[in-house]
PAVEX-147359 format. One record per residue: x, y, z of N, C-alpha, C in turn. Coordinates in pm, whole numbers, plus 50000, padded with zeros to 5 digits. Each point is the difference from the previous one (the first is absolute). Example, Ala and Ser with C-alpha at 12.3 -4.5 7.8 and 13.67 -1.06 7.14 Angstrom:
BEGIN
513194943150780499115011950000500905012050000/499655010549928500825011950006499235010950073/
***
This chain:
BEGIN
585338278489318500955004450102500025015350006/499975000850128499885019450021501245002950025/501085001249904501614999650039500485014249974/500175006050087500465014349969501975005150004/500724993750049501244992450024500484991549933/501104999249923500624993449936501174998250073/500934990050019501534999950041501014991149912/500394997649909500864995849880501295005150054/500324979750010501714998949981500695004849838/500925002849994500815003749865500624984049983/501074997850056501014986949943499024989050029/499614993749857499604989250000498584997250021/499325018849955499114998450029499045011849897/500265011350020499655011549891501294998049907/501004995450009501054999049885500094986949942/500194995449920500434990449948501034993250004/500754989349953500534990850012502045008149915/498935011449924501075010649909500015012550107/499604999150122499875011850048499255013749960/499204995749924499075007449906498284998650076/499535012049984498254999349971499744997249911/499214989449982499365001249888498245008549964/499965004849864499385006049973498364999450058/499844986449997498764994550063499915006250131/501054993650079499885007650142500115014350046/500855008749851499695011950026498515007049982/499634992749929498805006749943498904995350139/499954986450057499254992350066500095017050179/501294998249975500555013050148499035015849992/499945001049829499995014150003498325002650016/499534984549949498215002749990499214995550114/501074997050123499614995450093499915015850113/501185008249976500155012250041498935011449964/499314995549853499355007649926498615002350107/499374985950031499214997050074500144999550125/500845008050035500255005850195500674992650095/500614988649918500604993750116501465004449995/500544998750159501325007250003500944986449971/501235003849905500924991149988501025004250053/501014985950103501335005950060500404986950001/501365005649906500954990249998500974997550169/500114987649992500384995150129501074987550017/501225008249997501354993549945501044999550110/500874991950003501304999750043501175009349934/499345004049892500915009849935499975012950053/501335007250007500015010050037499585010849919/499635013550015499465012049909500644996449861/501215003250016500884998849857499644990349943/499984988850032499504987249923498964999249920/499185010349994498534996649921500295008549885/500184992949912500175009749878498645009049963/500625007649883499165010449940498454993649987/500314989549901499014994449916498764995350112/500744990250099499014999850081499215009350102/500945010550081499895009950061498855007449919/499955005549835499305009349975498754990349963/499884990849991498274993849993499075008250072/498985004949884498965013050074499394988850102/499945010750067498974995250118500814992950139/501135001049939501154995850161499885011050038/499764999050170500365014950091501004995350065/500204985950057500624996050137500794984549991/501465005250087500644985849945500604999550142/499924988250079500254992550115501504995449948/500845000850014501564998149972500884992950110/501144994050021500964996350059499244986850106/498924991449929499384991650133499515011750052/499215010649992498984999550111500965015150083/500895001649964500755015150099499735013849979/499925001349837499255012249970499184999649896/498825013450057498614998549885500195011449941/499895004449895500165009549914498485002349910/499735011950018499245006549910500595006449845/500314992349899500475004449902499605011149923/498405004649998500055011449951500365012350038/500064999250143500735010950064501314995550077/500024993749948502024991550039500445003650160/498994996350092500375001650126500134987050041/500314999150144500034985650067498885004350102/498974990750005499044998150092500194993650127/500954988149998500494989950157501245000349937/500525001650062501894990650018499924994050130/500604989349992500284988850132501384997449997/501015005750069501424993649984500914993150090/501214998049933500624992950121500765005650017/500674997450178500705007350057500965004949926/500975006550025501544999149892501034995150108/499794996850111500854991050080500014989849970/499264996649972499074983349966500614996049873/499135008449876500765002149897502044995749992/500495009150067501255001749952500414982750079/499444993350105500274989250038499594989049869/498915000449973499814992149914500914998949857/500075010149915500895001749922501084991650007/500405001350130501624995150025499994980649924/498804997950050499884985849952500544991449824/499155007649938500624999949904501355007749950/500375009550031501235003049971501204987950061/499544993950074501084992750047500124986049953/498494996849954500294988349892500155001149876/500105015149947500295002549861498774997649930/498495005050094499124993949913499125015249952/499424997349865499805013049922498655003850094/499695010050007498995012150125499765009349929/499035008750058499685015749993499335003250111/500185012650032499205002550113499005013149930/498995000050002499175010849925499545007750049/500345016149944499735012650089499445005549887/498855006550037498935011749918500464991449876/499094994349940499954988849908501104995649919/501344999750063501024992349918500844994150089/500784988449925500734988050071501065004549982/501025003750179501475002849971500234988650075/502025003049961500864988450064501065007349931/501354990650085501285012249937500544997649880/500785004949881499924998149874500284985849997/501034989050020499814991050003499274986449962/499075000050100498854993050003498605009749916/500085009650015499265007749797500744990949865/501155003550019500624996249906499734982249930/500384990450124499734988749981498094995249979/499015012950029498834996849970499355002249875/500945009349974499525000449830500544995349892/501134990550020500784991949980498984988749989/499304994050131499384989549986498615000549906/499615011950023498575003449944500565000449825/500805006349949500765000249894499064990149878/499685005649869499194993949935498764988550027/499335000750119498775000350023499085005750070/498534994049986498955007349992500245016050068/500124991950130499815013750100501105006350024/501215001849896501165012349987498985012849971/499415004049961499285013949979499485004250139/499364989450056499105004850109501494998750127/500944991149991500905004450115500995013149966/500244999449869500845015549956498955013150077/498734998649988500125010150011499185005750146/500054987550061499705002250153501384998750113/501364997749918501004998950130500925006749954/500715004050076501145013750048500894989450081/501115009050002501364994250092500125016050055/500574995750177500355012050017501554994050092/500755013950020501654998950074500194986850053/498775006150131500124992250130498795000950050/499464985249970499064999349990499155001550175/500515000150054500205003250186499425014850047/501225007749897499795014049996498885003249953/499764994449860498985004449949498474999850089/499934989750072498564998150047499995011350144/501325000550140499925010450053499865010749971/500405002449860499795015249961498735004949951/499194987949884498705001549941498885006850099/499115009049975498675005850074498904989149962/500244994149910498994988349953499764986650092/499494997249984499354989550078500574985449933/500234986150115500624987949851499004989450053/499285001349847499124990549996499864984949969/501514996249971499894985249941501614996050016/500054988150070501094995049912499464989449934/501144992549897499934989649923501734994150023/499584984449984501354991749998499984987849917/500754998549911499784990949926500884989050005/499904987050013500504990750089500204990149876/501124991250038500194993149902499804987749994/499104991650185499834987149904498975003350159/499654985849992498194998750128500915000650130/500744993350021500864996850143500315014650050/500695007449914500425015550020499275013250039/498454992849916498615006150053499795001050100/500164983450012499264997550148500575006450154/501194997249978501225008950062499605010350053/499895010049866499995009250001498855006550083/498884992749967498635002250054500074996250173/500474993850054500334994550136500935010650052/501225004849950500305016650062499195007949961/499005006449964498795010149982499324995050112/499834989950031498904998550124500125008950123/500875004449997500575010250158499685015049953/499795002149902498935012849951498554998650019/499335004650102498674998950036499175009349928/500525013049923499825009449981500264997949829/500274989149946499804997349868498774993849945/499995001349907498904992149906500784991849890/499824989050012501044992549933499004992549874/500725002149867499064991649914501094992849872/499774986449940500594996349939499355001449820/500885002049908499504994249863501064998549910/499424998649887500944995349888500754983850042/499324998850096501174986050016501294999550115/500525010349968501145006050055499855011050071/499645010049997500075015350049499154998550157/500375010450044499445002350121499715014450013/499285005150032499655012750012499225004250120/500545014050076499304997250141500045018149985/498865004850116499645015850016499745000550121/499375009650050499385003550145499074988750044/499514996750105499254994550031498734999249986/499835013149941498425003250005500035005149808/500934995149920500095003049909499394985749908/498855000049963499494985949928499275006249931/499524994749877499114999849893499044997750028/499304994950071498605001350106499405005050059/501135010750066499555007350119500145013049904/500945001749888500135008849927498515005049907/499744985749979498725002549927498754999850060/499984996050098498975006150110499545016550034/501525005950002499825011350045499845012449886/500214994049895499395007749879498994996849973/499264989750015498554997849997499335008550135/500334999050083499495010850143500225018049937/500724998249944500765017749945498675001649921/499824990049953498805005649865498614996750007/500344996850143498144995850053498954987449921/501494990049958499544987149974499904989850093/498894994750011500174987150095500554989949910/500644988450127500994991449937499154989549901/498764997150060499294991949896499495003249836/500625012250019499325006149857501755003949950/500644990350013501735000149976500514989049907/501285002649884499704980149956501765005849968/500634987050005501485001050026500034987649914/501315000749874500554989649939501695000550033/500004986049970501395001150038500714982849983/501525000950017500314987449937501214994250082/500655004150133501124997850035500045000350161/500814994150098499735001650143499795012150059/500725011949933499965017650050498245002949966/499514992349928498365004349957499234995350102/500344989850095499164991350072499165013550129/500545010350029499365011850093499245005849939/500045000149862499395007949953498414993949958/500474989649982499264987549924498484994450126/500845000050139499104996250124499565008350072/500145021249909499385007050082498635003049905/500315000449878498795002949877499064990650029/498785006249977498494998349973500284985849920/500255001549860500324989649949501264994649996/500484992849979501504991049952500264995249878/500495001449891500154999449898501894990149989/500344986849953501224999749954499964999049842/501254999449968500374997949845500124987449998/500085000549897499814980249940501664996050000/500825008650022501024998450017500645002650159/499105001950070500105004550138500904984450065/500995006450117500024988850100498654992250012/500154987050089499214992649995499275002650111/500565003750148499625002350072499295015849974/500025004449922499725015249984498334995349899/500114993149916498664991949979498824994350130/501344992550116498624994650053499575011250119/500455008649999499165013350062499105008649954/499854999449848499005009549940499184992449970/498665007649958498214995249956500744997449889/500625002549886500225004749879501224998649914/500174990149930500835001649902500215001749872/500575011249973499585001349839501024994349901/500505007949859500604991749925501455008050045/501024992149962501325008849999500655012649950/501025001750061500495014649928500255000849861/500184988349913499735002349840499294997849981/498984998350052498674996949937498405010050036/500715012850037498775010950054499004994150068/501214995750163499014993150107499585020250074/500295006549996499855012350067498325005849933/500375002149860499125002249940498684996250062/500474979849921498934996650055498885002650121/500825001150095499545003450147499195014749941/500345008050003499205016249950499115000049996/499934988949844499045003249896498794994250074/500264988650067498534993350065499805008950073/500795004750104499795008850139498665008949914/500845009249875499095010149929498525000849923/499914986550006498734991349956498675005050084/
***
């Protein structure tokens, strides 16, 4: 394989089951970089969200963040695309969950606000597991949360809503339909998460492969969840995790082993063969 492009999901995919890299896959990342191919992480997570450990793996330049809204060049910590949504739009949507009391963020220049409140009750829920580290230290509460976004120069790249049973989803997803100008994507079961329209993990990773004068066939994308599926049907190759949705399996050439079991790696090391 002439793969010069890499695109690696983080949750459930470069992390583990502990929210951890493991060593294999760090090492599998860094000798894959060694040998010229570009690696970019390609997440639903916002900037803040990628910790140290993973962030400083030599040979990362570039991390696709929030679904697909902004691309970041990490060694020179700029933003390459931002895609956002309105803040009319925005401040309409919001309202949704505030009125069913359901926990949100709306994410500006890589962190999740909402008014202390609903901060309050999210780290409450997150509260002695896994991903309390990674939500401590990607969300903020601000006054008013209204104010806050008219006033911000930043751009809002994401919301998230976290819903508490399928019926409420579904609901929920059936008022979003009158946003033409969203990108609507579901995971975890529960959550919903939606950006600009033109904000996807596909089109995101397309256009950093065009930035760097890669064609898409010489591109390979892993990934494990419905937000991966753009990313997954624009790459050269398709790669899921052995832990991937099912439907996220029957779209790729390729399935490797799971996130505890250095399915990432795996993928590399043959690619590097």
């Amino acid at each position: 394989m002439n793969i010069k492009l890499v695109g690696l999901d983080l949750d459930g995919t470069v992390l583990n089951s502990q929210k951890q890299v493991s060593e294999r896959t760090k090492q599998a990342i860094e000798s894959a970089a060694r040998q010229g191919v570009e690696i970019a992480y390609v997440t639903g997570r916002p900037l803040s969200g990628i910790d140290e450990a993973v962030r400083n793996i030599e040979g990362i330049r570039y991390a696709i963040t929030s679904n697909g809204a902004v691309t970041y060049d990490l060694q020179t910590d700029t933003i390459l695309h931002g895609k956002y949504i309105e803040k009319a739009v925005a401040k309409e949507i919001i309202r949704i969950p505030m009125e069913r009391k359901l926990l949100h963020n709306v994410f500006i220049h890589g962190l999740g606000y909402s008014n202390r409140t609903f901060y309050e009750q999210i780290m409450q829920c997150y509260e002695g597991r896994i991903l309390y580290d990674y939500v401590k230290r990607s969300r903020r509460w601000a006054d008013d949360i209204f104010r806050f976004m008219d006033e911000t120069a930043d751009g809002i790249e994401n919301i998230w809503i976290r819903t508490n049973a399928e019926v409420e989803r579904r609901d929920i997803l059936e008022q979003l339909q009158q946003y033409p100008e969203l990108r609507i994507v579901t995971t975890c079961g529960t959550d919903i998460e939606m950006g600009n329209a033109a904000s996807d993990k596909g089109l995101a990773f397309l256009e950093l492969a065009a930035e760097l004068g890669i064609e898409q066939r010489c591109t390979l994308a892993i990934g494990d969840d419905e937000n991966d599926m753009g990313m997954l049907r624009e790459a050269g190759v398709a790669v899921a995790m052995g832990n991937a949705l099912t439907l996220v399996k029957n779209m790729c050439q390729w399935v490797t082993e799971d996130n505890d079991n250095d399915g990432v790696a795996l993928v590399l090391e043959k690619i590097l063969v």
